[in-house]
C-alpha positions as CSV (number, residue, x, y, z in Angstrom):
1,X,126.3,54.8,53.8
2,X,126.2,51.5,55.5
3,X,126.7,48.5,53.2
4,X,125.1,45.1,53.4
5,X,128.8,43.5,54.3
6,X,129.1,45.7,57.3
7,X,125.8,45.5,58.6
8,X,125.5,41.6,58.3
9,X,128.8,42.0,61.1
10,X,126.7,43.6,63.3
11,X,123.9,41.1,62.7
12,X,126.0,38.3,63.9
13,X,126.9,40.3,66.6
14,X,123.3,40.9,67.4
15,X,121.3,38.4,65.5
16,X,117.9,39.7,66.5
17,X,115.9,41.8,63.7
18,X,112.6,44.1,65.1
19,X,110.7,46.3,63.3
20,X,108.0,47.3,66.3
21,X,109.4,49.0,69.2
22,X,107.1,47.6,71.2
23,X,108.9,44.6,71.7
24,X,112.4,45.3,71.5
25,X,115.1,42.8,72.2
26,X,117.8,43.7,74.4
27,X,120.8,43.2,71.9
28,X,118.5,43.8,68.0
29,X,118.9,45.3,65.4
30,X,115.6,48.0,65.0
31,X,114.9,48.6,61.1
32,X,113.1,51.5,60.3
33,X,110.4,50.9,58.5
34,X,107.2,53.0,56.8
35,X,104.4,52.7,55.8
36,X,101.4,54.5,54.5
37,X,100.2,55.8,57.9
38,X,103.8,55.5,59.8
39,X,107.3,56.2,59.4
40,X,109.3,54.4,61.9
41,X,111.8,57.0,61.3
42,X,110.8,58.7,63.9
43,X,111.1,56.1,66.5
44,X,114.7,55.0,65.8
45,X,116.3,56.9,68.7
46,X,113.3,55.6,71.3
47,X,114.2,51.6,69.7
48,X,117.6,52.3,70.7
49,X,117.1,53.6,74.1
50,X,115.0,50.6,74.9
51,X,117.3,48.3,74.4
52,X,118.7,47.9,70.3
53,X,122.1,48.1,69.5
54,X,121.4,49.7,66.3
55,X,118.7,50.9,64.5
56,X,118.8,51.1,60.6
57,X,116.9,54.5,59.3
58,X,116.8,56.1,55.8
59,X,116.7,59.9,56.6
60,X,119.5,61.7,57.4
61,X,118.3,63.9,60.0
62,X,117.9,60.6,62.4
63,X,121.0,59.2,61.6
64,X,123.5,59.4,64.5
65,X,126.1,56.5,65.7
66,X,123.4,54.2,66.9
67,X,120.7,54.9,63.8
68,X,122.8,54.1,60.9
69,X,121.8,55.3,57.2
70,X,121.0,53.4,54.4
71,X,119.1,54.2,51.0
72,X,116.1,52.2,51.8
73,X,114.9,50.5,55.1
74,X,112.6,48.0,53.6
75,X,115.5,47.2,50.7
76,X,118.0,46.7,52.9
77,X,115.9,44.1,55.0
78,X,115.4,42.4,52.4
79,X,119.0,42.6,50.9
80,X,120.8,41.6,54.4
81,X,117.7,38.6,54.5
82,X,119.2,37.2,50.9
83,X,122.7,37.8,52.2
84,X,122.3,35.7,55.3
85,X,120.4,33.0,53.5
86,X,123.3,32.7,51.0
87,X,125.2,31.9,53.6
88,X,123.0,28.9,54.6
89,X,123.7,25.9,53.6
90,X,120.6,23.7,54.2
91,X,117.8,22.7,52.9
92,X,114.6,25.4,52.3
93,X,111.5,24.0,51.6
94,X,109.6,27.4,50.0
95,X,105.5,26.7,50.5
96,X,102.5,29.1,48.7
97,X,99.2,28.0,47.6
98,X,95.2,29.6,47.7
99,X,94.6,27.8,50.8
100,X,96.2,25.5,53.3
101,X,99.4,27.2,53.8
102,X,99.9,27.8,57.1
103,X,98.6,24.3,57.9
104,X,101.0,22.4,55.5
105,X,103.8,24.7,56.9
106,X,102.8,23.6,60.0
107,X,102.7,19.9,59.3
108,X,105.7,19.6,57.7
109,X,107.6,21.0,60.0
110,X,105.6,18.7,62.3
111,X,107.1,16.0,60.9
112,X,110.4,16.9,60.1
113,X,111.0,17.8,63.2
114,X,111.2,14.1,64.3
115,X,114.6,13.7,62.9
116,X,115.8,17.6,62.2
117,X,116.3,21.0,63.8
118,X,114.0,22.8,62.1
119,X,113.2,26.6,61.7
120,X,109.8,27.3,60.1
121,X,107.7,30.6,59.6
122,X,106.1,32.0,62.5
123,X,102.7,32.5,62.3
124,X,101.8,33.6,58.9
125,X,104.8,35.9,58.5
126,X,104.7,35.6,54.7
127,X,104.6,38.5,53.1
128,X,107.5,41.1,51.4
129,X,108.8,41.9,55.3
130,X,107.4,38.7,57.3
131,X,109.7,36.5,54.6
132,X,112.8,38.8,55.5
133,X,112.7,38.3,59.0
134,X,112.0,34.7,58.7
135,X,115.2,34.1,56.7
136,X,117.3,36.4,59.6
137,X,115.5,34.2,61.9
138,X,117.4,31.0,61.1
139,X,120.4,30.3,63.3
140,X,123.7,28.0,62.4
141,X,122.1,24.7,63.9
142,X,119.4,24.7,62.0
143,X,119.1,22.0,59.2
144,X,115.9,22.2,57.1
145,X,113.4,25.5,57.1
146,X,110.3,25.4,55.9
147,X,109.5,29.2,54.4
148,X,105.5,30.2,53.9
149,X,105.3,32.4,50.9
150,X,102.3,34.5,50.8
151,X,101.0,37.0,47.6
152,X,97.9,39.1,46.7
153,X,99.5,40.0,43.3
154,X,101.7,39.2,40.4
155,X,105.8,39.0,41.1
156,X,105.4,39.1,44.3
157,X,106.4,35.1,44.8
158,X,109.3,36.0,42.1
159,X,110.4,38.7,45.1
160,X,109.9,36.0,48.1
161,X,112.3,33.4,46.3
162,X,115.0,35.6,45.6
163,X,115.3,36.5,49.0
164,X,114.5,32.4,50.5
165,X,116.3,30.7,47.7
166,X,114.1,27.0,47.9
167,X,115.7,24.2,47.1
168,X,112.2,22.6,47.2
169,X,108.9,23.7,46.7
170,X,105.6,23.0,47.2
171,X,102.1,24.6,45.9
172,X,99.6,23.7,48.4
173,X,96.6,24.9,45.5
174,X,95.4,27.4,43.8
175,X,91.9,28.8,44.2
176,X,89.4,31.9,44.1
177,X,91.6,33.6,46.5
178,X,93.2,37.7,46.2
179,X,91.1,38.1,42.7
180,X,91.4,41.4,43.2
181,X,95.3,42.1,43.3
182,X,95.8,38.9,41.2
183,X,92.9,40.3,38.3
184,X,90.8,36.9,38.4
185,X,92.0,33.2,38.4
186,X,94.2,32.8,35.7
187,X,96.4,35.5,37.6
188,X,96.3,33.4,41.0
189,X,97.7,30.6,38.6
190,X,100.3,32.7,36.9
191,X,101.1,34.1,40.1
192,X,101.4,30.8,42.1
193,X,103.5,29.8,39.1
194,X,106.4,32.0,39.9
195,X,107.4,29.5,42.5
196,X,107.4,26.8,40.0
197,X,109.5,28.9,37.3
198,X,112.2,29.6,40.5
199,X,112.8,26.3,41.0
200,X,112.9,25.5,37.0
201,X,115.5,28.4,37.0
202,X,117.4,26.8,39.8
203,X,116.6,23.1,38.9
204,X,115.5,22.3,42.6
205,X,112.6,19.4,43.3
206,X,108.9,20.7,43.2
207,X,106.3,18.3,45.4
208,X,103.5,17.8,43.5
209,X,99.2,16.7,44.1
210,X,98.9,14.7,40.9
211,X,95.3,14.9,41.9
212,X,95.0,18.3,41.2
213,X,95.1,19.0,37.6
214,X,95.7,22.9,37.6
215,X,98.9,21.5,39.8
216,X,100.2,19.4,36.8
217,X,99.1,22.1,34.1
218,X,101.0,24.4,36.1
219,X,103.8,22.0,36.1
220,X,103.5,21.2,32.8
221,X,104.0,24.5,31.4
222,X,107.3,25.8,33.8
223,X,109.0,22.3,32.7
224,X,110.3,21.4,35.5
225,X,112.8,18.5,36.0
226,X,113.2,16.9,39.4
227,X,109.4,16.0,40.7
228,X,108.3,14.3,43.5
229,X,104.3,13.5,42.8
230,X,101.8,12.6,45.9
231,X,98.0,11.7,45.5
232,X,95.4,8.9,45.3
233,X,96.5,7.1,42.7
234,X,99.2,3.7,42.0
235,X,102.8,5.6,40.3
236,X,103.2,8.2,42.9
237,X,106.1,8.4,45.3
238,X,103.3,8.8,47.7
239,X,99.9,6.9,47.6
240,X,97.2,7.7,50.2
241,X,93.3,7.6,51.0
242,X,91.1,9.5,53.4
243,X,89.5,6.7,55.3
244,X,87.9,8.8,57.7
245,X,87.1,12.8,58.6
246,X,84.1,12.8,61.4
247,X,85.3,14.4,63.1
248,X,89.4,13.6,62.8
249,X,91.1,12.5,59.7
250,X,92.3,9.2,59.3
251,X,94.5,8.4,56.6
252,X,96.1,5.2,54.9
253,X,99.5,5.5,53.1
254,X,102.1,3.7,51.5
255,X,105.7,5.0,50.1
256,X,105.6,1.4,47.3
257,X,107.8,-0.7,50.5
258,X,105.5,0.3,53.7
259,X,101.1,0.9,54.0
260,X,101.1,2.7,57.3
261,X,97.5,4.7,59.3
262,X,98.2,7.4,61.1
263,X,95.1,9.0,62.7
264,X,95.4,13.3,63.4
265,X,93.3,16.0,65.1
266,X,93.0,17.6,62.3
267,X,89.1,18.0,61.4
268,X,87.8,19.0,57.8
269,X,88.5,16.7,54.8
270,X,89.9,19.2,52.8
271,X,93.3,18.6,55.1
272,X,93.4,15.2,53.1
273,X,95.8,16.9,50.6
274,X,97.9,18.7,53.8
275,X,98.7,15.6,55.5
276,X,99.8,14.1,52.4
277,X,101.7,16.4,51.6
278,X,103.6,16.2,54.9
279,X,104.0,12.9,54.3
280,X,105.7,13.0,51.1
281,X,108.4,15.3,52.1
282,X,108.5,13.5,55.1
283,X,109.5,10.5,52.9
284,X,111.8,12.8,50.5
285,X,113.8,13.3,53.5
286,X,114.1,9.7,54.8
287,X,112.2,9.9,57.7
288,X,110.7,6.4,58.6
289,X,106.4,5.9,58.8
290,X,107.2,5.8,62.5
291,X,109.1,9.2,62.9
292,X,106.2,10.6,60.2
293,X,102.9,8.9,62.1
294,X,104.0,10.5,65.2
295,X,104.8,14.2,63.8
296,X,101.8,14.3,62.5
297,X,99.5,12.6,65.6
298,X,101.0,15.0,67.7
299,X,100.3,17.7,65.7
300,X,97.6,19.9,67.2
301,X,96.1,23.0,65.1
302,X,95.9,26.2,67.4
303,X,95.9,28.4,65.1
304,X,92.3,28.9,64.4
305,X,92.6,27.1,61.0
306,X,90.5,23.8,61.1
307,X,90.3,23.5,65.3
308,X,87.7,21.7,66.8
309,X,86.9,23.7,70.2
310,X,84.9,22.5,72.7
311,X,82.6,25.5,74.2
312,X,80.0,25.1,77.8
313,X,77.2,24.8,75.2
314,X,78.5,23.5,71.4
315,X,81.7,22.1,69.1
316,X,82.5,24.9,67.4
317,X,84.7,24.4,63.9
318,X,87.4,27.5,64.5
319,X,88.3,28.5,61.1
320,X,88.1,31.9,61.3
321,X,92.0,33.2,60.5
322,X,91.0,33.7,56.8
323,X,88.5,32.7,54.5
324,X,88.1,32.9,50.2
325,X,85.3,31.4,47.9
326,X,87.7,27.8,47.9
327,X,88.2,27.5,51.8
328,X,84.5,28.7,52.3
329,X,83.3,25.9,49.8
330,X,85.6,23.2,51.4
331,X,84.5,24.3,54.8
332,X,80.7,23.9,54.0
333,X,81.2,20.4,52.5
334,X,82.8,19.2,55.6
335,X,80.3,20.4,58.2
336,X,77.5,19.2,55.5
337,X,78.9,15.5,56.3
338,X,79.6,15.1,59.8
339,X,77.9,13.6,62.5
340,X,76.1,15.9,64.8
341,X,72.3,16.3,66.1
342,X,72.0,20.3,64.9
343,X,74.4,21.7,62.8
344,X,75.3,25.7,62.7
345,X,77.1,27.7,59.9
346,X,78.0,31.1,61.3
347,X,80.0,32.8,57.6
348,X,81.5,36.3,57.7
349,X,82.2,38.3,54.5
350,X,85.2,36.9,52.2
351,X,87.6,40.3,51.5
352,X,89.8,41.1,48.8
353,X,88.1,39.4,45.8
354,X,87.1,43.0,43.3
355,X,84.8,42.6,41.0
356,X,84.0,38.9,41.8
357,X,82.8,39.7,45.7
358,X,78.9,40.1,44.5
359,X,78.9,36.8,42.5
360,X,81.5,34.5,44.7
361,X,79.3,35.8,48.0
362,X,76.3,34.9,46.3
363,X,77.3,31.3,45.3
364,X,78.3,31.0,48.9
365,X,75.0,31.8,49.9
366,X,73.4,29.3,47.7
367,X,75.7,26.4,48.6
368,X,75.0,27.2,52.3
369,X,71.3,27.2,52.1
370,X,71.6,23.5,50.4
371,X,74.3,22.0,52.9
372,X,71.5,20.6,55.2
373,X,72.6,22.6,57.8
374,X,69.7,24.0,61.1
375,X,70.2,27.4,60.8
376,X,73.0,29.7,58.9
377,X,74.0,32.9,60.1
378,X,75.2,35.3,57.8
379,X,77.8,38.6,58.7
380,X,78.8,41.5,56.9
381,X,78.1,43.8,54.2
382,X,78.6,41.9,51.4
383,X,76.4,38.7,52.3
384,X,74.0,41.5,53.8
385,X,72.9,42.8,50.6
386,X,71.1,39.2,50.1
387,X,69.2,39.1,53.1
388,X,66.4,39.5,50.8
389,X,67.0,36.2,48.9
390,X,67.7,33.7,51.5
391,X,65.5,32.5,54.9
392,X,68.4,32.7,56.8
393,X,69.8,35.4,59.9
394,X,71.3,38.3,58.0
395,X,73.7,40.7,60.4
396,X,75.7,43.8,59.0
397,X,78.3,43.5,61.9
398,X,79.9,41.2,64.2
399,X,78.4,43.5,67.0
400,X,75.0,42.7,65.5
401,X,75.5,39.2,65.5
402,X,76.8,39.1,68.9
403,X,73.3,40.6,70.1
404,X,71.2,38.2,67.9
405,X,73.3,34.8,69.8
406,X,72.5,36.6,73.3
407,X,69.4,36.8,72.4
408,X,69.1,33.7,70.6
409,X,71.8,31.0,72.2
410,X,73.1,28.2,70.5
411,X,73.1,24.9,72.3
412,X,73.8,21.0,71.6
413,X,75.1,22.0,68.1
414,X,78.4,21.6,66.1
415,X,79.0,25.3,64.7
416,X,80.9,26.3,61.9
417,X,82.7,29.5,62.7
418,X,84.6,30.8,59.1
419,X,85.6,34.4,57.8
420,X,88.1,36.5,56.5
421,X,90.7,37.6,58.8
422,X,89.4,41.7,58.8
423,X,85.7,40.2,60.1
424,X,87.4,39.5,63.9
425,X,84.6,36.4,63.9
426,X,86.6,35.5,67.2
427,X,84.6,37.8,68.8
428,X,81.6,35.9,68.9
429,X,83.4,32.9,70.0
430,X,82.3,33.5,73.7
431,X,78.8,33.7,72.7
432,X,79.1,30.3,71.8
């Protein structure tokens, strides 16, 4: 059986890790995986003839002198993941929170990128495997990595930082996101909260919104030690204020020696929090309000999470990668306060919320209908079952609504585009 010592040799010698052999490197290192519909098993030889120097199986009928055994695929990822990052001595910044994730991640690296090599998460490779192969990601000459850590239930976090190790950490929020796998609120808390007992355990430094006060109750209760607090108020290492957010945020901040404004393209005031947070790690790492204002004015979103898009006909708000109760909320007070002639909320059903999906889509509805907004378009099963409560456009499907804006275009209006991930509201993005 091949042990993690061994195999972490021939990772050196091919430090490329794929799990989809549809896009093998030349030169990788194919693991095995399965799943409930798949065993990659079966595809071990094919990885190797298209170009992997190994591939790492877990039955012994596929095992040959190219597809080397081990107990467990997914295991071994993840053990040869924590045995690499041991062997990295730099700086991980470990990121989770309800909401704004992949933004901060995106921000931070942003800025510290103006003074480091950095390595952060692709895309929102944050789960049990996409955390793995981030870690095996990081080469020698990085210096700081910034690790998204996403969860849907309880100890999963707990499993993420074993295998990144922070030295730092950072809870974006914590909101009415995954109520199913987390069993309601106070399990998103307990389960966000595995980050901060970590890094308790480890006695590494935790950034903090004092704003937020589940944040510092959250705090509170791990007892953590070295804390590096950013918010609105005098006392923090940080101070900031959101002076303007139609469409772009503008924000004032001062470290206690320097007030500096750095103006971003990011829309939506609910980024307030982001950008301050960028800043105060920014800071943390001695990065001067020059090297931080220019990280983050440079910054532009492309990943469908708060982008302004410009259409033939409208300004369309892309924020369709994900959506929960909390992002939906925050996404309908922002459009309810900029400028535009005719405003447009397109919303597509909020997954993964159990028990809670009836109420949470009805309280959507509700806030919707008193945003002030021209018309509201509603998708998908859930908010379909109220289309007898609300004068609004009700569609079942994406394919529905897509026939109701060719029939019925949208012109001269600023349109909120927002859904979960498994709606595929992109679709109607050309209709736009």
């Amino acid at each position: 059986m091949l042990t993690i010592e061994k195999l972490y040799n021939l990772y050196l010698a091919n430090p490329s890790i794929s799990t989809d052999t549809r896009s093998i490197k030349r030169g990788s290192i194919f693991f095995a995986l399965r799943g409930d519909n798949f065993n990659a098993n079966e595809f071990a030889q094919q990885a190797v003839e298209k170009g992997a120097s190994y591939a790492i199986v877990d039955e012994a009928k596929y095992s040959n002198d190219k597809c080397l055994l081990v107990e467990d695929t997914l295991t071994t990822l993840q053990d040869l993941a924590c045995h690499h990052r041991e062997q990295l001595k730099i700086p991980v910044i470990g990121l989770t929170g309800s909401n704004g994730k992949t933004t901060s991640k995106e921000l931070i690296n942003a800025v510290l990128a103006e003074r480091y090599k950095t390595f952060a998460t692709f895309g929102n490779l944050n789960n049990h495997i996409g955390v793995p192969l981030s870690i095996l990601a990081i080469h020698s000459g990085v210096e700081i990595a910034v690790i998204e850590m996403g969860a849907n239930h309880q100890k999963e976090i707990e499993l993420l930082c074993s295998i990144a190790q922070p030295t730092h950490g950072i809870i974006t929020n914590v909101g009415m996101a995954h109520l199913d796998g987390f069993g309601g609120f106070e399990g998103v808390k307990k389960g966000k909260a595995e980050l901060y007992a970590y890094l308790k355990s480890t006695r590494g430094y935790t950034f903090i919104n004092r704003d937020n006060s589940y944040l510092m109750e959250m705090s509170g209760n791990a007892g953590l030690s070295k804390l590096i607090f950013y918010g609105t108020e005098n006392g923090n290492a940080i101070k900031g204020q959101l002076k303007n957010s139609d469409p772009f945020i503008e924000v004032e901040w001062t470290n206690h020696e320097f007030s500096s404004m750095v103006k971003t393209n990011l829309t939506g005031s609910y980024n307030f929090e982001n950008i301050l947070a960028a800043i105060c790690i920014g800071d943390f790492f001695d990065l001067t309000p020059e090297e931080i204002n220019h990280g983050l004015t440079n910054y532009h979103p492309k990943n469908n999470r708060s982008q302004l898009t410009k259409t033939e006909n409208n300004t369309v708000i892309c924020d369709f990668y994900n959506a929960n109760p909390s992002s939906m909320s925050a996404a309908l007070n922002n459009i309810s306060v900029l400028t535009a002639n005719n405003k447009v909320a397109i919303l597509g059903d909020m997954f993964e919320l159990g028990p809670e999906s009836e109420t949470q889509h009805k309280l959507i509805a509700e806030q919707a209908m008193k945003s002030g907004l021209d018309k509201i378009i509603f998708i998908g099963k859930y908010f379909y079952t109220l289309n007898d409560d609300y004068e609004a456009v009700f569609c079942e499907t994406p394919e529905q609504a897509a026939t109701y804006l060719t029939e019925n275009k949208i012109t001269n209006s600023l349109v909120l585009l927002k859904g979960s991930r498994g709606m595929k509201l992109e679709s109607l993005l050309n209709h736009l």
